[in-house]
Every structure is written in C-alpha cells, then in structure tokens.
C-alpha positions as a printed Julia matrix, in Angstrom:
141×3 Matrix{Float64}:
  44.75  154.95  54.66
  42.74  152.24  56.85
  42.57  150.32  53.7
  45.98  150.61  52.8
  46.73  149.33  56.4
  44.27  146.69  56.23
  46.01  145.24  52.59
  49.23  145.39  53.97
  48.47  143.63  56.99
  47.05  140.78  55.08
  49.36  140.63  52.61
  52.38  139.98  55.43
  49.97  137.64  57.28
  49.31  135.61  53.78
  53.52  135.83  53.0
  53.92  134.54  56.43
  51.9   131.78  55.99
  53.69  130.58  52.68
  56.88  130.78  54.68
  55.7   128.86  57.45
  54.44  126.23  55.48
  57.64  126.37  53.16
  59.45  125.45  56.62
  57.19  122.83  57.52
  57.44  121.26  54.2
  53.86  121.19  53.01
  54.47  124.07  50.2
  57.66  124.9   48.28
  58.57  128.55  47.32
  61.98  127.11  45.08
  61.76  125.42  42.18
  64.27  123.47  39.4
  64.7   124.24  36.04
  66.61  122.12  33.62
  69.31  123.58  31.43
  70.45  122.1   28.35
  73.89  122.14  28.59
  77.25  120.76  26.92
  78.86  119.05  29.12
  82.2   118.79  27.3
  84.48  122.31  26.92
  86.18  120.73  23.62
  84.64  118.29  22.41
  84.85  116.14  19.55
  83.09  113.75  17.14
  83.69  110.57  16.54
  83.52  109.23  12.96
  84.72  105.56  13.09
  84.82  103.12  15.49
  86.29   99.73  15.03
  87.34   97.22  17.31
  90.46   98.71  19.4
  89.98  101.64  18.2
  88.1   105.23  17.82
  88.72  107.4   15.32
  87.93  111.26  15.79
  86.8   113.6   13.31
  90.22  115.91  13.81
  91.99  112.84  12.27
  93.51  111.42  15.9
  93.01  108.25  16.62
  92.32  106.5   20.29
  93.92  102.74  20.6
  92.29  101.43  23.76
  93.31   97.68  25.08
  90.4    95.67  24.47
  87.22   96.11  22.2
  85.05   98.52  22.32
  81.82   97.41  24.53
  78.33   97.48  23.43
  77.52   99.98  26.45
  80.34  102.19  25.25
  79.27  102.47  21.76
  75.5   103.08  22.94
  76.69  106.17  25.5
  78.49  107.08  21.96
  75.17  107.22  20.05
  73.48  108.8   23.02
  75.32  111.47  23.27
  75.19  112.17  18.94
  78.61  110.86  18.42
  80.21  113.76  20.01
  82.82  113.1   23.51
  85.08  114.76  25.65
  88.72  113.72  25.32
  91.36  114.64  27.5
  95.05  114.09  26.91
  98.36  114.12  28.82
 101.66  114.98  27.21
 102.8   111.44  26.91
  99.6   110.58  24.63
  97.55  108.83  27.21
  93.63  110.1   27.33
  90.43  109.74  28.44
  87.34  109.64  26.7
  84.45  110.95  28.3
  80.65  110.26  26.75
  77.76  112.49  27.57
  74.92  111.21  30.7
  71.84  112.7   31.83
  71.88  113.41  35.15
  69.39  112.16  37.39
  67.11  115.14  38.87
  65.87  113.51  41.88
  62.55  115.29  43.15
  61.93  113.03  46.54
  60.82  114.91  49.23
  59.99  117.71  46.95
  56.46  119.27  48.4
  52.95  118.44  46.19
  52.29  122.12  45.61
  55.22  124.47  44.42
  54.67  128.34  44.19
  57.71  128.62  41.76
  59.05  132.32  43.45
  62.47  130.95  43.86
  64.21  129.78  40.24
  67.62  127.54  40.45
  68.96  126.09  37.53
  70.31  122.44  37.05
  72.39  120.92  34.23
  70.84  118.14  32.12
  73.88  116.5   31.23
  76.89  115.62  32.9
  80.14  113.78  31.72
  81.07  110.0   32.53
  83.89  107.94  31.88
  83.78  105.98  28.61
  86.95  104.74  27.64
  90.77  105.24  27.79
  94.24  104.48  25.81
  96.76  105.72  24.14
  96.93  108.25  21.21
  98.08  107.12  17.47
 101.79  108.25  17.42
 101.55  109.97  14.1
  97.74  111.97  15.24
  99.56  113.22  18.1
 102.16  115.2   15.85
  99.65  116.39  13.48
  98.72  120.22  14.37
C-alpha cells in the first residue's frame, strides 16, 4: 500500500509539473495535426481556359470581363484544375481556387508532449475570379 501511495504521489507531483510548465509556456501538452481536406462542397473541374473565358467540365461556361491572369491560372493548376463555383439565380458566380492555409507555429513551445490532439484544415478557399454564366449552360440540366 505504501508503494502504491508513494507512485501516486509522484505521479500527481510529475502531472503537476507538466501543467505548470504548460502555463508558463516552456512545454506544450496540445498539439496540431494537419487534415487534408476539400475545401470546396461541389466542386468542379475546369477543362479549358481561354482568354475571357473558363470552361467547366459539366459543359457551363464562365465569361469573366477581362483575361484571365497568370496568378489565376497558376491557383488553377495548384489546386489540380478543380474550383468552387457559386452561382446566383440571375447567372452571376464566383469562382473560388483552392489555398493552403498558413499554419503559423510562433510562440509554439520547443518541446511538445503531444497529449492534447486538434485538427487543422490544409486547404482553404480564395477568391479567383467572377462573371457571368453562358446563357445557353445555364439552361442545360
């Protein structure tokens, strides 16, 4: 029994100690993982792109104003052709292209006793272009 009692005195002196330090900042108890995640609830791939305008794999087709920018076609390939696209009733969308969030680990302690888990998205969603819908891929089912 005395060693029983000696163990678990220890053990709440060593747990205290891990929690003290967790509050002081020199040792973390939490600790991030990354989840590879889809950013987009429907989204869609993009199979030609030409100057004012996208075309989607579905057969709709986005006319935007001006051409399409060399930063918007790179987000494109970045995120494997595939965007989110969100349209109103009168045929006005948004495009959306896939961006890996930043997982910023400043402040974050040198040693990390991973007892706490929390999960963080990889990817989030960013603007990437908008315009109007093709008449005729707006009536197609």
């Amino acid at each position: 029994m005395n060693k029983f009692l000696s163990f678990s005195v220890k053990a709440c002196a060593v747990a205290l100690g891990v929690v003290v330090l967790e509050l002081l900042g020199l040792v973390g108890i939490h600790d991030i993982r990354l989840v590879q995640n889809d950013p987009f609830v429907n989204g869609v791939q993009i199979t030609r792109i030409e100057d004012h305008q996208i075309e989607f794999a579905d057969g709709r087709v986005l006319k935007i104003s001006g051409p399409v920018e060399p930063e918007i076609q790179s987000a494109i390939r970045a995120s494997g052709d595939r965007v989110g696209l969100d349209v109103d009733d009168q045929g006005y969308a948004i495009m959306f292209v896939r961006r890996k969030l930043t997982n910023c680990q400043l402040g974050r302690p040198a040693i990390v006793i991973p007892l706490i888990m929390h999960e963080r998205a990889t990817y989030g969603k960013a603007f990437g272009a908008c315009g109007e819908m093709e008449k005729s891929a707006l009536d197609r089912p």
